[in-house]
N, C-alpha and C positions, 0 to 999 in steps of 0.2 A: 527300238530307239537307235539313230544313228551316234557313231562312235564321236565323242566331241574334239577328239584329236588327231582324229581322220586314220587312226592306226600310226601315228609319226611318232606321237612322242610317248609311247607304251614304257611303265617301268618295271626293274626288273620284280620280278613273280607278281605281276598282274596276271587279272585275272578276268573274263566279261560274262556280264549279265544281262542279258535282254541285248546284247552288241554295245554296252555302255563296257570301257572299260576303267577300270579303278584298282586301287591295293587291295589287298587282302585283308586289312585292318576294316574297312566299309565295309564285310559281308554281314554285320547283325542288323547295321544301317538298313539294307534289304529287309529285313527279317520284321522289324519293327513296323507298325505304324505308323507316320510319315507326315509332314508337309506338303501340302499344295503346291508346295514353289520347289520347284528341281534346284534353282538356282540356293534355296534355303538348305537341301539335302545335300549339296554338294559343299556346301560351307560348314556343314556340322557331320560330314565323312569323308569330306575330301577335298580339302580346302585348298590344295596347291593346284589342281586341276581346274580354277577357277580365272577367269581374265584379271589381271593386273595384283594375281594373289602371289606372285612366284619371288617376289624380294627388289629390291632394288637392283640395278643397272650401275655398271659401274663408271658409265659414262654415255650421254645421248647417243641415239643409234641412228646411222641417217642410210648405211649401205644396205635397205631393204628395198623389195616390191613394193609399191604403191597403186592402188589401183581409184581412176576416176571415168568417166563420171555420171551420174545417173538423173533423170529426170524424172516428175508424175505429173501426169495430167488429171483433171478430177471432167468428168463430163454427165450429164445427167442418166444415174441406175449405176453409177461404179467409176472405174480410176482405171489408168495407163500406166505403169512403170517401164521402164526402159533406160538401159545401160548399155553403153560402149564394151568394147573386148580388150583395151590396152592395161597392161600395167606396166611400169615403169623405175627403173631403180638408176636411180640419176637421173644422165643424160641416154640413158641405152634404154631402148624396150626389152622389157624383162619376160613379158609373154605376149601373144597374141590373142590370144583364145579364153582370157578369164572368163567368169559367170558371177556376175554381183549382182544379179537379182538372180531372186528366191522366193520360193514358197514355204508363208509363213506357216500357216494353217488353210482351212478351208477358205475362210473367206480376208486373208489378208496377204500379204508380201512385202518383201524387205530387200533392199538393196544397200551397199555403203560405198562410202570414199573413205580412201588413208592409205593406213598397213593394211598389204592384203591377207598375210598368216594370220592377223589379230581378227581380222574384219567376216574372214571366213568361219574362224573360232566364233567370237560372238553371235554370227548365222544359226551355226548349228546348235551352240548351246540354247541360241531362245526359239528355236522349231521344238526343242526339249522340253522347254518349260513350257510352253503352251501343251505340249502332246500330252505330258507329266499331271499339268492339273486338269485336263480334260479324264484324264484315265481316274483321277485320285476322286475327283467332285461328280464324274457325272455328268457335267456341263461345261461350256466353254465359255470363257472369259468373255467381258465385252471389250468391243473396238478401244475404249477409253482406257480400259484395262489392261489390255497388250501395249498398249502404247507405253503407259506406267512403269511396265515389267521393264520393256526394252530401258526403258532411262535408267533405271536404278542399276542394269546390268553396264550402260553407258559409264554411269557414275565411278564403277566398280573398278573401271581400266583407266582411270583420271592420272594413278599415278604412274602407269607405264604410258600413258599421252606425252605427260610432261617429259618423258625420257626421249622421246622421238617414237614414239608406236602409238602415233592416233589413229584413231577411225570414227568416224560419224556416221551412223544408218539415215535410211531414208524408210521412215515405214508408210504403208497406204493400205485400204481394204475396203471391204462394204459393207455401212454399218446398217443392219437387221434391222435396228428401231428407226431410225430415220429413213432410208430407203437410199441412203446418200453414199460416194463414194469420199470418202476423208485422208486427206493427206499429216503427217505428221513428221518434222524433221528435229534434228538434235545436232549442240553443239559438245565439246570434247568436257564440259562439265558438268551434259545433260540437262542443260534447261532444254525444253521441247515446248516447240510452236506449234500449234496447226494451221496448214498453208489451206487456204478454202478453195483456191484455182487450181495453182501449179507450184512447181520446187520443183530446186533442181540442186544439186551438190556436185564438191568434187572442183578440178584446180580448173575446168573447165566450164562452170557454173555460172561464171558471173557472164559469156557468152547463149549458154543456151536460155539462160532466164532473159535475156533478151531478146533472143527470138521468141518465144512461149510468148512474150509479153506483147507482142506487134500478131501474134498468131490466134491467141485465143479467144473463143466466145464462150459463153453461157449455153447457146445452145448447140454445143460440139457433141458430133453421133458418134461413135466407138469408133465407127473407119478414120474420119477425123482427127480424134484424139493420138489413132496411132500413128497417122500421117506425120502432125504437129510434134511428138514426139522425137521419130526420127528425125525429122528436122532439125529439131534444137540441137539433137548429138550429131546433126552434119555440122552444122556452124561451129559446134562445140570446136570440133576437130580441125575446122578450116583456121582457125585462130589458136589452139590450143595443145603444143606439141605434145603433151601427155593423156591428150585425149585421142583416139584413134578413130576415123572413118572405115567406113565398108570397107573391105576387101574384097572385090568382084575374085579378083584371081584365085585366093584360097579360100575363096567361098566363103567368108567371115561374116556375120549382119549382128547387126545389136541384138542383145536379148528383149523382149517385147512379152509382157503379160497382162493379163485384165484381170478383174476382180468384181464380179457383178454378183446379182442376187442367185448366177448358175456356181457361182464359185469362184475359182481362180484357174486362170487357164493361161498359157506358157504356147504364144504363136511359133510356128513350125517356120524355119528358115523358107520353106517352100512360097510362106505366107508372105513375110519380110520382106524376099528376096524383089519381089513387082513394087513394091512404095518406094524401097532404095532406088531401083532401077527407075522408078517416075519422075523420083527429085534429082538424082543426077541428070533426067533426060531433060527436066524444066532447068538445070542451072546451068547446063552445057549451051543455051542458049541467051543466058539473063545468070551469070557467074555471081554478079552481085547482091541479090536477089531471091 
């Protein structure tokens, strides 16, 4: 299991298990018999290492990372996710190089907008809780059911949202019983929609969902879908200071993965790097367009 605080925020005489790390007081926790839900086990042995468990704030926080923006496309046999590399704290670009999307499990993936410490935290805690009750049950959750998880763990950080540390996921995957690619998005109190085309999140969303929306068909092929994609996240960017375009120079491309009935697969910059280059070659001629 990956460390859910990435190794940052270790206290003193911890200790790890499986690369999970916790107090000392959770080793019988281990020992025991257990819940299905990680996020359950870590409420009943370790409840401060939980998103929006750690106390009140003693005043809104606004000088963080923010990282936006992600789009999905749903196209027949699976889905598109794809996120930009900027985050931002203020008016400064705070990094270049984030990663907001993610592999959820085998057949799904997640991406978010917000705080990026919070938002990263949430990632890996519910890669957790999916791995957790696969190990515990045997079997894997269904698509309906990852969705669920993810809200309730949404829910969880409502009151550090309210303080200024929101974050919103974008989840997507391919659901086994239907044959279908399904999309799923969430707002900072966890109601959750399921979008049946496209979503898109992030301070740059209300741009790319307008390109997706002049862009998509029903019967969009994979190359398509990742085309239409990248698209959104150029417009995103061309309108949207905290959203960030390519980088030819330092070599930067949106993160790009699919999630069909082979699994989930995470395109290689090699892949990226000719659809960016095709749509800058088409807008270098037709800027508006």
């Amino acid at each position: 299991m990956a460390d859910p605080l990435g190794g940052a925020g270790r206290l003193p005489g911890a200790f790890t298990t499986s690369g999970f790390v916790t107090s000392g007081s959770a080793l019988s926790g281990f020992m025991a018999p257990g819940t299905s839900s990680f996020t359950e086990f870590l409420s009943q042995t370790a409840p401060h290492l939980l998103p929006g468990a750690r106390g009140g704030l003693p005043a809104p926080v606004t000088d963080v990372a923010h990282g936006t923006t992600i789009v999905a496309v749903a196209f027949p046999g699976g889905v598109i996710m794809a996120g930009d590399r900027r985050a931002t704290q203020g008016h400064m670009i705070a990094q270049r190089d984030v990663e907001k999307v993610h592999h959820a499990d085998e057949f799904s993936c997640v991406g978010y907008a917000g705080t990026a410490g919070v938002g990263a935290e949430l990632i890996r805690l519910f890669q957790l809780e999916l791995e957790h009750y696969e190990k515990i049950e045997g079997a894997t959750l269904s698509l309906d059911a990852k969705a669920n998880r993810l809200a309730a763990m949404v829910k969880g950080n409502l009151a550090m949202a309210l303080q200024g540390l929101a974050v919103v996921p974008l989840f997507a995957g391919y659901d086994e019983d239907s044959g279908l690619g399904r999309i799923f998005s969430y707002d900072i109190a966890a109601a959750k929609s399921e979008e049946r085309a496209y979503e898109s999140i992030g301070s740059g969303s209300v741009f790319a969902k307008g390109s997706l929306k002049k862009r998509f068909r029903t019967d969009l092929s994979r190359d398509d879908a990742v085309r239409i994609a990248i698209e959104a996240l150029y417009d995103a960017a061309d309108d949207d200071t905290a959203t960030g375009g390519p980088d030819l120079i330092r070599k930067l491309y949106p993160i790009v993965a699919a999630v069909t009935v082979d699994g989930y697969r995470r395109y290689g910059d090699d892949e990226v790097e000719p659809v960016v280059s095709a749509i800058i070659a088409d807008r270098s001629t037709n800027a508006g367009g």
